[in-house]
KETORLO-952102 format. One record per residue: residue number from 1; chain; x, y, z of N, C-alpha, C, CB in turn. Coordinates in pm, whole numbers, plus 50000, padded with zeros to 5 digits. Glycine has a CB too. Example, Ala and Ser with C-alpha at 12.3 -4.5 7.8 and 13.67 -1.06 7.14 Angstrom:
# residues 2
(node 1, 'A', (51319, 49431, 50780), (51230, 49550, 50780), (51320, 49670, 50780), (51131, 49553, 50905)) (node 2, 'A', (51285, 49775, 50708), (51367, 49894, 50714), (51290, 50003, 50787), (51408, 49940, 50572)) 
# end
This chain:
# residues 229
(node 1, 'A', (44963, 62682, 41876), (45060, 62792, 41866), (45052, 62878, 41991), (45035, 62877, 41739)) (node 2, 'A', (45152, 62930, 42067), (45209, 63013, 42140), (45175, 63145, 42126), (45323, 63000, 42127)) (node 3, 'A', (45063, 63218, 42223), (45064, 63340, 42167), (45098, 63433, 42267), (44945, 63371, 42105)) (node 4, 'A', (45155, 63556, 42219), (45159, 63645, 42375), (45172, 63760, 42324), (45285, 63621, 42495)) (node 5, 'A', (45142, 63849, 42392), (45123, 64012, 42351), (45235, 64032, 42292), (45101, 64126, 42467)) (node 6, 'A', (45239, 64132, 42166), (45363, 64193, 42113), (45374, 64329, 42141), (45377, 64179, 41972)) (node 7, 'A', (45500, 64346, 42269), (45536, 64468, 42341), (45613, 64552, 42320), (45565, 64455, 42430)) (node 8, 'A', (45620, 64652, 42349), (45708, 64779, 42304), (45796, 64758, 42437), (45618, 64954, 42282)) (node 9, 'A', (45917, 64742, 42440), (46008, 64757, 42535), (46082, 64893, 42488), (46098, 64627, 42549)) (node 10, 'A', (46128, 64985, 42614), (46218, 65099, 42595), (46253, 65142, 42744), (46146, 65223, 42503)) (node 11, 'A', (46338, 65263, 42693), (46422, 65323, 42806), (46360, 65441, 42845), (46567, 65354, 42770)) (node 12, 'A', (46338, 65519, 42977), (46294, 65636, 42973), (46423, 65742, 42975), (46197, 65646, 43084)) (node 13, 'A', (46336, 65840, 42902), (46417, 65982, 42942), (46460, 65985, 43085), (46323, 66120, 42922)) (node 14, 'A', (46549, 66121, 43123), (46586, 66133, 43259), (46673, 66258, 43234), (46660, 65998, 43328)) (node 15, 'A', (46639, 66342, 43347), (46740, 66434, 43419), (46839, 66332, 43512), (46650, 66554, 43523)) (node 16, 'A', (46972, 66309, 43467), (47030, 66214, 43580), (47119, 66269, 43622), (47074, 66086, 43553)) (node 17, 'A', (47164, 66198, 43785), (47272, 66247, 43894), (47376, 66224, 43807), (47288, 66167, 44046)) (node 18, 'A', (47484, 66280, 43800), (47610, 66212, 43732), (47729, 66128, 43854), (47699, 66356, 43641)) (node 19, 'A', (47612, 66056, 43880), (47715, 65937, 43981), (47730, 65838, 43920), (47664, 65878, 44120)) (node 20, 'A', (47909, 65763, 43898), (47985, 65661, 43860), (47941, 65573, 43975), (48139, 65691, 43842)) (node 21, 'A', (47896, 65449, 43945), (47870, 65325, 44070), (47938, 65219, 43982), (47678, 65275, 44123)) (node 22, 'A', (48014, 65145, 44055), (48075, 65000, 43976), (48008, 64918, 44070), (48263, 64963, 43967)) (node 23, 'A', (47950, 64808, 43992), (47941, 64677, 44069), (47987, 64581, 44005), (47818, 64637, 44107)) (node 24, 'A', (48012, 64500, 44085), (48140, 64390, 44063), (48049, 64246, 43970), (48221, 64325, 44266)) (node 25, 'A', (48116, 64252, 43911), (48112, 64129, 43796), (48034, 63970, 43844), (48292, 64092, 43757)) (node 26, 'A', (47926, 63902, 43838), (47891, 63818, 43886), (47940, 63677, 43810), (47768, 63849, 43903)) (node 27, 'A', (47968, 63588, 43893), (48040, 63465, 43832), (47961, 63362, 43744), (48098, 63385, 43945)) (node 28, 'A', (47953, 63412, 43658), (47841, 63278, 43569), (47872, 63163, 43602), (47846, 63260, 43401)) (node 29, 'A', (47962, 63151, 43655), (47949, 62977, 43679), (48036, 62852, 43578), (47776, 62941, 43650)) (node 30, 'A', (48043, 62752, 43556), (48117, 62665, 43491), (48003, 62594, 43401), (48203, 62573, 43591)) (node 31, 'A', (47884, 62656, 43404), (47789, 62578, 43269), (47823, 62646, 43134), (47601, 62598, 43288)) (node 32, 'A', (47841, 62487, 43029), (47876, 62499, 42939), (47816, 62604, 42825), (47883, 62394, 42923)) (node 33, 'A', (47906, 62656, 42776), (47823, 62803, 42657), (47802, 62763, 42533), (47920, 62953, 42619)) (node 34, 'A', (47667, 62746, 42533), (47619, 62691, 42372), (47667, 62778, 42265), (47450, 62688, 42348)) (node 35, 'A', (47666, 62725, 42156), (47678, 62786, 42033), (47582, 62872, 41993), (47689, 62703, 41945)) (node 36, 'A', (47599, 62957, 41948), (47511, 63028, 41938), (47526, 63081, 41766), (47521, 63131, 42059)) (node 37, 'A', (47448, 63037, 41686), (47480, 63125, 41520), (47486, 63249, 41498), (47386, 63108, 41417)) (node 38, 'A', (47546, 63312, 41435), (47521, 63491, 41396), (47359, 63485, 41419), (47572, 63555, 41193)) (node 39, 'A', (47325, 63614, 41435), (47191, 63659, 41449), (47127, 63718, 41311), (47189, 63765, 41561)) (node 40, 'A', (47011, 63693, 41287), (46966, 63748, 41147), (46825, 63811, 41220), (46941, 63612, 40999)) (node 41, 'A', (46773, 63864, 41080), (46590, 63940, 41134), (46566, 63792, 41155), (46443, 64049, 40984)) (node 42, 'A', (46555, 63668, 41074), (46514, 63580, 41058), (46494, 63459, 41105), (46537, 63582, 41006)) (node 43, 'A', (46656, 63462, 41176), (46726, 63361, 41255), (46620, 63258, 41365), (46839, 63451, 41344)) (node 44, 'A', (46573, 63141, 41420), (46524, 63127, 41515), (46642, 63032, 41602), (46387, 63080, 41484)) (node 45, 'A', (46724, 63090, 41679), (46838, 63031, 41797), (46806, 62910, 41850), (46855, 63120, 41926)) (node 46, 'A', (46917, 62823, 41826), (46866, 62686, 41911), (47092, 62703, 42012), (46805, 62458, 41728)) (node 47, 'A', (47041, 62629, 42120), (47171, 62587, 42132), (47200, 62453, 42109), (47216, 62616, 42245)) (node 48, 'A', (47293, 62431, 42106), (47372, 62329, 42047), (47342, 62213, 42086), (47495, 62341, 42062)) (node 49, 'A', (47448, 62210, 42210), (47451, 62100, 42293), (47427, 62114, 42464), (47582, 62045, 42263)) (node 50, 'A', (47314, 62214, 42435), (47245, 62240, 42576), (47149, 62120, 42648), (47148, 62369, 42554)) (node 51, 'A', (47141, 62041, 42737), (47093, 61950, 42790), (46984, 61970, 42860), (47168, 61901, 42846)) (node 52, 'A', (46910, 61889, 42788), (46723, 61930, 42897), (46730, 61919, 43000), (46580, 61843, 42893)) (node 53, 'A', (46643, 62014, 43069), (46590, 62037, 43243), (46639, 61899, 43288), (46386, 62061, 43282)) (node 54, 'A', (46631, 61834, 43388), (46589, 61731, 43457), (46512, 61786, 43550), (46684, 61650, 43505)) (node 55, 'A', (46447, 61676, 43623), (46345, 61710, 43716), (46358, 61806, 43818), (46313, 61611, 43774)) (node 56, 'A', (46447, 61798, 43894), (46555, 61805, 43965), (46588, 61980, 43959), (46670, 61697, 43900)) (node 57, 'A', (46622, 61990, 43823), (46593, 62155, 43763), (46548, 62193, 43754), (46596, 62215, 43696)) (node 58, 'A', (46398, 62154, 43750), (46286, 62204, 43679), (46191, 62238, 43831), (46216, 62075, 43552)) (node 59, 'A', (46255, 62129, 43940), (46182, 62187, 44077), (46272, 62285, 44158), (46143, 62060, 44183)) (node 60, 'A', (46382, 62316, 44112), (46426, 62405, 44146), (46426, 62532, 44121), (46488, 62379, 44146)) (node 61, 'A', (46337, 62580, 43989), (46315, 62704, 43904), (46163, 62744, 44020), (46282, 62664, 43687)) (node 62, 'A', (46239, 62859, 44007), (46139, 62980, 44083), (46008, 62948, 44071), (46148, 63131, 44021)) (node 63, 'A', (45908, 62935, 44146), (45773, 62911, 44092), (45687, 63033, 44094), (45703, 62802, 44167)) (node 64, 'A', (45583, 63060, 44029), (45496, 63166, 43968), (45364, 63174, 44071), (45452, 63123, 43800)) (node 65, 'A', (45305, 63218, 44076), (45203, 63233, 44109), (45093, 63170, 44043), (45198, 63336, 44116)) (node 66, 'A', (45101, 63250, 43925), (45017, 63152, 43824), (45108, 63198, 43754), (44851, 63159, 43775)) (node 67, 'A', (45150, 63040, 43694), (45190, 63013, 43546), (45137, 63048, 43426), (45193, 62906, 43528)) (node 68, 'A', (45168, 63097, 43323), (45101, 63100, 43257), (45107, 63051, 43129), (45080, 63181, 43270)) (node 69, 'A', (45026, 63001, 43055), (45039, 62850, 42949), (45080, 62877, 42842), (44914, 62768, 42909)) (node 70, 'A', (45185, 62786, 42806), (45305, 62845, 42704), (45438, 62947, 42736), (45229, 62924, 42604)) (node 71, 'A', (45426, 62921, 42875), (45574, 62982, 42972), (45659, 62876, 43013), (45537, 63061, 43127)) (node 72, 'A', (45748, 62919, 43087), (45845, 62789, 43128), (45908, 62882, 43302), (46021, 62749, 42958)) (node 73, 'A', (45902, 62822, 43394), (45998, 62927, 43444), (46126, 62938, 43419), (46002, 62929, 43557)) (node 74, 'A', (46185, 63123, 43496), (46294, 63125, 43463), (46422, 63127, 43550), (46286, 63205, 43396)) (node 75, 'A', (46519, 63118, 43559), (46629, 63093, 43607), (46721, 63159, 43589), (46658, 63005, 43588)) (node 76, 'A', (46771, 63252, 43654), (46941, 63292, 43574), (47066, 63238, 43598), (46990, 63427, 43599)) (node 77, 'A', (47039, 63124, 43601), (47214, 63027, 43618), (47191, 62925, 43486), (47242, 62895, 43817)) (node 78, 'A', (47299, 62853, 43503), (47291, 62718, 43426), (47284, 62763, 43284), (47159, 62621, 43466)) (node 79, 'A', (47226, 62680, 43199), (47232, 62695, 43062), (47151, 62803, 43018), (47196, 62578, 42997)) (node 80, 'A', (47032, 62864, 43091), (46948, 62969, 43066), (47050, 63110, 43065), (46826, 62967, 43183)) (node 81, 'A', (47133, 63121, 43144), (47194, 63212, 43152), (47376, 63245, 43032), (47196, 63194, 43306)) (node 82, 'A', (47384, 63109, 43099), (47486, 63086, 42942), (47389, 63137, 42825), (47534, 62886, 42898)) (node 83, 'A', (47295, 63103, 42806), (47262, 63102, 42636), (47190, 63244, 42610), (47143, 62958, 42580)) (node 84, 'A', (47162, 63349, 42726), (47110, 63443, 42688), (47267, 63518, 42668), (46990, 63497, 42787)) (node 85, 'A', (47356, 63513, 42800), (47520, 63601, 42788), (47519, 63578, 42625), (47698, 63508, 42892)) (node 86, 'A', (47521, 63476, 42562), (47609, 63447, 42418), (47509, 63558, 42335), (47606, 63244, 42340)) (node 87, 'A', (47346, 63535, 42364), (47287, 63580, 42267), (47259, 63809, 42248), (47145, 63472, 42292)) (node 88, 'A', (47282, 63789, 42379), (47333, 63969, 42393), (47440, 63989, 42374), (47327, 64045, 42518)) (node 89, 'A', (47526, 63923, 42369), (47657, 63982, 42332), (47646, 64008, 42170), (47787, 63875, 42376)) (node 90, 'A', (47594, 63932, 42118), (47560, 63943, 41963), (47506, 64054, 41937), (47471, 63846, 41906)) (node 91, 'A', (47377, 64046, 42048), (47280, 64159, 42007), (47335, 64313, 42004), (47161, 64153, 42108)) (node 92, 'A', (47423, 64298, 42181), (47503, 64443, 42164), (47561, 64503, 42065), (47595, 64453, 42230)) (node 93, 'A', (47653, 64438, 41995), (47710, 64439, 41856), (47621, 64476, 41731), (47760, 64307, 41832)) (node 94, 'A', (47504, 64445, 41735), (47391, 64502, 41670), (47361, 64638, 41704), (47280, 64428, 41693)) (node 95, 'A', (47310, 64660, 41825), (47282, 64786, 41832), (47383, 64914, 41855), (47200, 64781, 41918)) (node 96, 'A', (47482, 64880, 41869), (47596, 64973, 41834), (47645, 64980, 41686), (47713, 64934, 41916)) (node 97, 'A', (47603, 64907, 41579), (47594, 64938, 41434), (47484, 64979, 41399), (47620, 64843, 41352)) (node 98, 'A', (47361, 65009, 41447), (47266, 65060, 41397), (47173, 65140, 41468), (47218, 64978, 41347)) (node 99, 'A', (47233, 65180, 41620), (47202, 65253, 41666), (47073, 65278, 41736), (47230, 65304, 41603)) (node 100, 'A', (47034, 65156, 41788), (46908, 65096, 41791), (46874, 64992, 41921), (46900, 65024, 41657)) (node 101, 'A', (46728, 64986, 41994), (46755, 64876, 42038), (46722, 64750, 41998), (46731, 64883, 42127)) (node 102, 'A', (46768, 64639, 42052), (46739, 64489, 41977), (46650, 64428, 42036), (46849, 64388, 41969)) (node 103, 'A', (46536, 64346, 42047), (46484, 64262, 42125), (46447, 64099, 42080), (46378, 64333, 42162)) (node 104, 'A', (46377, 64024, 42215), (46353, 63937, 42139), (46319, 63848, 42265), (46461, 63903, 42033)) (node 105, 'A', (46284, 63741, 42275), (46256, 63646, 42366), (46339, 63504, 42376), (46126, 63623, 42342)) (node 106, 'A', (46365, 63424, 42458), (46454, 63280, 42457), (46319, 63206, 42552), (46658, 63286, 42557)) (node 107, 'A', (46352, 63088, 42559), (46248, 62983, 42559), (46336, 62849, 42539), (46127, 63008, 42435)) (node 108, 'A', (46231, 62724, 42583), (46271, 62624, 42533), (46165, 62550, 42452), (46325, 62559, 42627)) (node 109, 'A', (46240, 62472, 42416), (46156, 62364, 42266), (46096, 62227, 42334), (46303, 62292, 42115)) (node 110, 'A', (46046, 62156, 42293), (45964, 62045, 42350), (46053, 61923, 42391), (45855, 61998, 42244)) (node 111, 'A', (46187, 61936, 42371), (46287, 61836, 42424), (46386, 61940, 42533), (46385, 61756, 42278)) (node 112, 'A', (46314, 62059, 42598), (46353, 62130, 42694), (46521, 62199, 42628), (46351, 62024, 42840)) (node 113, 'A', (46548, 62243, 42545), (46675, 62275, 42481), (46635, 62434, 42475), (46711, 62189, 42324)) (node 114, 'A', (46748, 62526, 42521), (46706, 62627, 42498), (46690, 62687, 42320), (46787, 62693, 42585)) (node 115, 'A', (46620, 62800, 42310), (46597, 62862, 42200), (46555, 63011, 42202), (46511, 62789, 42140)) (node 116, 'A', (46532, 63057, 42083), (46529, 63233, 42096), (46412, 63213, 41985), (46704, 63355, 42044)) (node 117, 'A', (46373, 63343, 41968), (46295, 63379, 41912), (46366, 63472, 41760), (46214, 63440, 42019)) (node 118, 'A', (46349, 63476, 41637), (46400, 63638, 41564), (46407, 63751, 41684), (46263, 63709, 41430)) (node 119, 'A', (46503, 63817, 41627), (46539, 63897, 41700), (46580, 63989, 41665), (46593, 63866, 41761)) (node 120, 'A', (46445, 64109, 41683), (46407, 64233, 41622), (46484, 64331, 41668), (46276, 64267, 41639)) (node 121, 'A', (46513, 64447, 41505), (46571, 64584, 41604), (46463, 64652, 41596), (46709, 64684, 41555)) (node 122, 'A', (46461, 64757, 41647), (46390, 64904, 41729), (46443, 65018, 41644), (46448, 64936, 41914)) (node 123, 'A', (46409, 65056, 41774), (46489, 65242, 41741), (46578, 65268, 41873), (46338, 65413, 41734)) (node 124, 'A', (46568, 65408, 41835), (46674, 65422, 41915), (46613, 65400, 42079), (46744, 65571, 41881)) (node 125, 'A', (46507, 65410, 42126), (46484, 65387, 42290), (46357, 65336, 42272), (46489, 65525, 42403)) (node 126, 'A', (46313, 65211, 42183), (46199, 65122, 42187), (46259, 65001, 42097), (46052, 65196, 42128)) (node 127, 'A', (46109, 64882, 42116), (46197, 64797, 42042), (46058, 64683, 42041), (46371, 64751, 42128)) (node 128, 'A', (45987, 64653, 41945), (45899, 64548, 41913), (45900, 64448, 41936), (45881, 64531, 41831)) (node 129, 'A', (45887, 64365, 42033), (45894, 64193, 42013), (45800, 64140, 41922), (45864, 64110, 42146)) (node 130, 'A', (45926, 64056, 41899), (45864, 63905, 41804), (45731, 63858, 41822), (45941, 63766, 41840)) (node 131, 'A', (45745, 63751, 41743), (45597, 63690, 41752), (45647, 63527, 41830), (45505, 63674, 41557)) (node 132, 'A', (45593, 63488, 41897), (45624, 63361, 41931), (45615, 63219, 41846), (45556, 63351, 42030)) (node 133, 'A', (45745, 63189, 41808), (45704, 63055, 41698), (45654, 62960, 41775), (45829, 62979, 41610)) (node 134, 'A', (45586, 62854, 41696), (45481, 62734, 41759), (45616, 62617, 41821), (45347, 62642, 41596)) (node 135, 'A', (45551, 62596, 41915), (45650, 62457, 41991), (45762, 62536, 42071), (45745, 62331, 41854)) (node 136, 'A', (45769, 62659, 42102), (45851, 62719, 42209), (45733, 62769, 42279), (45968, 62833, 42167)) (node 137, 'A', (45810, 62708, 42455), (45754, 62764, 42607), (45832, 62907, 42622), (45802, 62646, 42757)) (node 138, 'A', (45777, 62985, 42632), (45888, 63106, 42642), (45927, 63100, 42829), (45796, 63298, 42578)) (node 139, 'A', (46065, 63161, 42835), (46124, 63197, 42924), (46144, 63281, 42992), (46175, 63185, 42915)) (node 140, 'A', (46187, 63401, 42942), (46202, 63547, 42939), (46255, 63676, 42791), (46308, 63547, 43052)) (node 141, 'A', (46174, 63761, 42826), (46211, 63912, 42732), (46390, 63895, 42707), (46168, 64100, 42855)) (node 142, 'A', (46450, 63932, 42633), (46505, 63984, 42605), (46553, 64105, 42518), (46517, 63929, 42614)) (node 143, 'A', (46635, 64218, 42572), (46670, 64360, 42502), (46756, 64430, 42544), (46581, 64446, 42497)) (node 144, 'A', (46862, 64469, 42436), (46949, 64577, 42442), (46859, 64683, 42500), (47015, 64614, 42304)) (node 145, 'A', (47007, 64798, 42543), (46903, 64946, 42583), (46996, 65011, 42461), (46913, 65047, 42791)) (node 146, 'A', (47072, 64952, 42397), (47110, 65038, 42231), (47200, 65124, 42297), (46967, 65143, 42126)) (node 147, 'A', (47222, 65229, 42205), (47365, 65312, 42216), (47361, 65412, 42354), (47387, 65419, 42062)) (node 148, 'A', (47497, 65444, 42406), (47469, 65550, 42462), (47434, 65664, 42478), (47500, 65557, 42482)) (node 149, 'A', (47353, 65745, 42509), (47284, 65877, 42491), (47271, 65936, 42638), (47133, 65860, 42414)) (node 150, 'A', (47297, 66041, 42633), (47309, 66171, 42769), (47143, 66193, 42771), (47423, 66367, 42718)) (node 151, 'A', (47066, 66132, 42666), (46926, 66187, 42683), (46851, 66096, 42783), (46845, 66194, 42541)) (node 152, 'A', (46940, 65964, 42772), (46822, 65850, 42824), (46926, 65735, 42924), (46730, 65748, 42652)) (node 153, 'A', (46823, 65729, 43048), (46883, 65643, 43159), (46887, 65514, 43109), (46806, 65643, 43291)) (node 154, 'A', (46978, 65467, 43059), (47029, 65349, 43032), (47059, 65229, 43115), (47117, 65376, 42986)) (node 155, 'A', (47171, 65281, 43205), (47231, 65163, 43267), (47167, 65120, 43341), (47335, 65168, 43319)) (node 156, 'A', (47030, 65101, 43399), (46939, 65045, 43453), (46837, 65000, 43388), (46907, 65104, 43526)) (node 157, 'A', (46762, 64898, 43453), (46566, 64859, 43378), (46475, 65001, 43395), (46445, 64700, 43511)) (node 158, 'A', (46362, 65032, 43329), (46241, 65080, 43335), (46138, 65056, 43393), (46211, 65083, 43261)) (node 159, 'A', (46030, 65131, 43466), (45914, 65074, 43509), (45876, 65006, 43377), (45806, 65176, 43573)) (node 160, 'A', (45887, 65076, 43271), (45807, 64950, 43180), (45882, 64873, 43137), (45730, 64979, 43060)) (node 161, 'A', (45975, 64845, 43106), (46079, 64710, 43116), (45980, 64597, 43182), (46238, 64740, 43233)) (node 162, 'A', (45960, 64628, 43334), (45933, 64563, 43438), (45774, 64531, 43424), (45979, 64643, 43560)) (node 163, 'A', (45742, 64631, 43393), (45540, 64554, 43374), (45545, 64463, 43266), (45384, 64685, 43313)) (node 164, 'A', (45566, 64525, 43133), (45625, 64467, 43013), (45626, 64297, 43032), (45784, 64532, 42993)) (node 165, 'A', (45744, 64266, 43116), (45744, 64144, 43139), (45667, 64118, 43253), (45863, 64099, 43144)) (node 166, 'A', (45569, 64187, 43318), (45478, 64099, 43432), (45363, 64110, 43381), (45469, 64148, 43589)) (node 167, 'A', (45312, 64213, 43274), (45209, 64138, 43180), (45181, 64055, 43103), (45179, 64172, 43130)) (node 168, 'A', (45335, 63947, 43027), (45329, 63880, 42976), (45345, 63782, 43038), (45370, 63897, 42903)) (node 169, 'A', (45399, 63781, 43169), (45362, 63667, 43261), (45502, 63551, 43255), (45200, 63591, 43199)) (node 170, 'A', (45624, 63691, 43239), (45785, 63586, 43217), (45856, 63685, 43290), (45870, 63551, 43030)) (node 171, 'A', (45994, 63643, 43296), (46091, 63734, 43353), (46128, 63808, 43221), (46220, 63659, 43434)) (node 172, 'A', (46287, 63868, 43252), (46297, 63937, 43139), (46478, 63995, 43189), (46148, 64065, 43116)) (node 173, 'A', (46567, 63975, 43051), (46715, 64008, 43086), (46746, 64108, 43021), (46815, 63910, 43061)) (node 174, 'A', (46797, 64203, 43072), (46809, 64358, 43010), (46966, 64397, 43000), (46725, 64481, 43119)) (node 175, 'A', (47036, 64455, 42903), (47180, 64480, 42877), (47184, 64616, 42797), (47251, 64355, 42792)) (node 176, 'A', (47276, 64692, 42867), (47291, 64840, 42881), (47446, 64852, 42798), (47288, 64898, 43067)) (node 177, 'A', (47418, 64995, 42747), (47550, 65041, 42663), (47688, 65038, 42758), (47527, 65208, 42603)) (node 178, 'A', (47655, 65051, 42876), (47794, 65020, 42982), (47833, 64913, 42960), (47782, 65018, 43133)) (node 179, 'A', (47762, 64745, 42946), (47799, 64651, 42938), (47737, 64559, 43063), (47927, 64671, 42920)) (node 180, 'A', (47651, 64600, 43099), (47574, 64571, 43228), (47455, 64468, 43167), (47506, 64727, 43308)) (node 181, 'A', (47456, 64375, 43244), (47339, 64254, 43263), (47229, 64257, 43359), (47400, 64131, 43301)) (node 182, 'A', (47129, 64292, 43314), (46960, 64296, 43470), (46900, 64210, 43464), (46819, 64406, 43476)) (node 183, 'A', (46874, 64154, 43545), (46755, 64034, 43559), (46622, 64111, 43606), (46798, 63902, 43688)) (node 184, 'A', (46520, 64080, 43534), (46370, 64141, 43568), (46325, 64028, 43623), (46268, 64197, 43443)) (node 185, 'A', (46278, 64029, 43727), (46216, 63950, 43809), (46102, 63974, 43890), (46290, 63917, 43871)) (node 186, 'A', (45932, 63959, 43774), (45813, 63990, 43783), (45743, 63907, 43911), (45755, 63967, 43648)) (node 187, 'A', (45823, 63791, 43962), (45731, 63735, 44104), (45727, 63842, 44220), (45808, 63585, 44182)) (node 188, 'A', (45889, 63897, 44223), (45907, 63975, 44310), (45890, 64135, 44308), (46007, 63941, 44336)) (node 189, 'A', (45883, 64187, 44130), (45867, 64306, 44086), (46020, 64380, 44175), (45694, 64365, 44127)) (node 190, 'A', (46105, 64307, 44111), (46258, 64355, 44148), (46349, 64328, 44022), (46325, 64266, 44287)) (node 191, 'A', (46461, 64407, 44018), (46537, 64391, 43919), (46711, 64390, 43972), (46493, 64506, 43816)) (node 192, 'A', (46788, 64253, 43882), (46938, 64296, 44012), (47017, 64269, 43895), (46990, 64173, 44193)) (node 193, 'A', (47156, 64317, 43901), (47229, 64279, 43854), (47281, 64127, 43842), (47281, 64348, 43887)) (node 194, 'A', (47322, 64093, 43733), (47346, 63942, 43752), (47540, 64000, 43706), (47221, 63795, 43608)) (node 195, 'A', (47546, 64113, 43605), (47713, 64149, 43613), (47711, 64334, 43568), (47828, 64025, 43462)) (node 196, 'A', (47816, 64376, 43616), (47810, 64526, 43641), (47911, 64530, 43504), (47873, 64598, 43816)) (node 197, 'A', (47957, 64649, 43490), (47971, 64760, 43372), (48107, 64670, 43344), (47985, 64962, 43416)) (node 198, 'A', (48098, 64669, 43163), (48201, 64589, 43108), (48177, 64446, 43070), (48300, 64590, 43194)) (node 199, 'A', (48113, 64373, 43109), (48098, 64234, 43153), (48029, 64192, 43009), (47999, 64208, 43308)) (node 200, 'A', (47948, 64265, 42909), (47938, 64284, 42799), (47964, 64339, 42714), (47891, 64286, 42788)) (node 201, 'A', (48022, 64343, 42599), (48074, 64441, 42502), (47970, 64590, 42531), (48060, 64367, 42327)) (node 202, 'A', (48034, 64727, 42535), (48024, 64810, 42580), (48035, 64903, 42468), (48091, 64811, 42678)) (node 203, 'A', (47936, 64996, 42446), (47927, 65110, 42331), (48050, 65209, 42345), (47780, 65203, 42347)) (node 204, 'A', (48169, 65216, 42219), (48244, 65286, 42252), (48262, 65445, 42265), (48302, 65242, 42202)) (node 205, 'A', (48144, 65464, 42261), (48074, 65628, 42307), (48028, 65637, 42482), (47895, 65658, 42198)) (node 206, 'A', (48025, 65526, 42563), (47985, 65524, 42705), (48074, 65605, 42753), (47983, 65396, 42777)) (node 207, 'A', (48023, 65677, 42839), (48027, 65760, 42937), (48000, 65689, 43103), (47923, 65865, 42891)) (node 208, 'A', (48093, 65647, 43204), (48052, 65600, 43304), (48030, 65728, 43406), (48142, 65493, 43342)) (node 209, 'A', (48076, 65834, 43355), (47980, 65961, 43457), (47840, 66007, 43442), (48038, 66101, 43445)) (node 210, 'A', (47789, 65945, 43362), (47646, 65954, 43312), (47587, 65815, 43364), (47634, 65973, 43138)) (node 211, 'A', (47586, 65727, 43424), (47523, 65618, 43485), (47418, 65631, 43594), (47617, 65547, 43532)) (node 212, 'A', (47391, 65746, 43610), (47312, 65766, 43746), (47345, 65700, 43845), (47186, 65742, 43742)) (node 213, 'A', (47182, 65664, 43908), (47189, 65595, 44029), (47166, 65419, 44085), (47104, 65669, 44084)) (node 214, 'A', (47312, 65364, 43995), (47284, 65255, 43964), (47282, 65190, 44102), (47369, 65205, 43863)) (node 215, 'A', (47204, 65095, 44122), (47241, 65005, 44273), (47275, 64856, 44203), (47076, 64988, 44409)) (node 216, 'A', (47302, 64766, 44300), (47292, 64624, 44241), (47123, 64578, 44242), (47395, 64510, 44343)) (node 217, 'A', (47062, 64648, 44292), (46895, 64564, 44334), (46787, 64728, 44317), (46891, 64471, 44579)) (node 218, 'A', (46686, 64736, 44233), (46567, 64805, 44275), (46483, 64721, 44257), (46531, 64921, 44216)) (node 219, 'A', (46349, 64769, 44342), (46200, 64754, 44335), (46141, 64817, 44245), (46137, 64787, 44440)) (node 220, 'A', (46024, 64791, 44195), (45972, 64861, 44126), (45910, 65003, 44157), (45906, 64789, 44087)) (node 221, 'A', (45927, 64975, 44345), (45922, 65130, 44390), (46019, 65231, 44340), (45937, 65140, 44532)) (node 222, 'A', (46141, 65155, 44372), (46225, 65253, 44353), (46265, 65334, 44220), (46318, 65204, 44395)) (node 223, 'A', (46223, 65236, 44121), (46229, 65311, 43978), (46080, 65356, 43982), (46274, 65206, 43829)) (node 224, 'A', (45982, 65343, 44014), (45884, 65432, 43986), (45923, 65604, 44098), (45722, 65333, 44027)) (node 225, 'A', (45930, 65576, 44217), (45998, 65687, 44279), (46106, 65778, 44202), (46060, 65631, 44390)) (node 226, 'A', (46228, 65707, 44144), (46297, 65779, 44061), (46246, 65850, 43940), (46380, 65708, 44029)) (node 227, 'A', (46161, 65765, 43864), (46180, 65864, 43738), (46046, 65971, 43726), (46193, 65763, 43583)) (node 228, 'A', (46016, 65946, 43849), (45882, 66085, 43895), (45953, 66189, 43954), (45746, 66042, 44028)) (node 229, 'A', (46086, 66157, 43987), (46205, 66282, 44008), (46193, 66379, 43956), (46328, 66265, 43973)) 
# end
């Protein structure tokens, strides 16, 4: 069995600039979008007719430093990225009915097919991960940042977003009440947009003058610099 720390993911507070930034929509590409079932507490996500790695893919995924056993690397194109878009879009829809954030992890299964983990809600600016079921390599974190609130910097990742997933030794895809998609990316301790505001169903309480100081790319300097603001 698969084990890995069970983390508190959340958003921090913030005094924020009230600067509107749009960034432009990134092209997922022409890989096919698995099916994805309604989401339950219970649910464990398989896709459908998602097609295992080939080699080929599998030497093309980012390599780690050290790997770590019962990981997979991660990728944000191709079917990894199809199957997380389907599975936040669900999730968003969750946490705008309950006001909450959602989390959870995706992975693949021993015939390389993607999969998810249950997929827990939170509160309103934290959120428990799962437990890892047996026979999934995990991939990366996944989590809503839940509804919009004037209290808390949303439309961006967290320093702890970002350790979060470099202590567990995965990446990690983050989706904001704007409708915004982040890739956490612990080799480099950077986080970028993969699509800007809209691009996911969007809390119909957002405010895009409350977005701060979104860029397409920080370091983990730069959000630690910011929220010591």
């Amino acid at each position: 069995m698969t084990c890995m720390r069970r983390s508190v993911l959340g958003r921090g507070a913030a005094s924020l600039c009230l600067l509107a930034v749009l960034a432009a929509c990134a092209d997922f590409g022409t890989a096919p979008r698995p099916h994805v079932v309604a989401i339950g507490p219970t649910d464990v996500l398989m896709a459908g007719a998602t097609p295992a790695p080939t080699a080929a893919t599998q030497a093309a995924a980012p390599a780690r430093r050290f790997q770590r056993p019962g990981t997979y690397p991660s990728s944000p194109d191709g079917d990894e990225l199809a199957f997380v878009t389907d599975i936040l879009t669900q999730m968003q829809v969750r946490s705008y009915a309950t006001g909450n954030e959602t989390c959870g992890y995706v992975g693949r299964d021993a015939q390389g097919r993607m999969m998810a983990t249950p997929i827990n809600t939170g509160r309103e600016a934290s959120c428990l991960l799962p437990r890892i079921p047996p026979g999934m390599q995990t991939v990366a974190s996944i989590h809503t940042h839940g509804t919009y609130s004037p209290a808390y910097a949303s439309e961006f990742p967290t320093v702890q977003d970002m350790t979060t997933d470099a202590h567990d030794g995965i990446n990690g895809y983050i989706s904001t009440p704007g409708g915004r998609l982040w890739y956490v990316d612990t080799v480099t301790m950077t986080v970028r947009q993969l699509c800007g505001r809209g691009c996911l169903p969007q809390d119909p309480h957002y405010r895009p003058e409350d977005d701060g100081p979104v860029r397409p790319m920080f370091t983990v300097g730069d959000l630690r610099a910011w929220e010591s603001s």
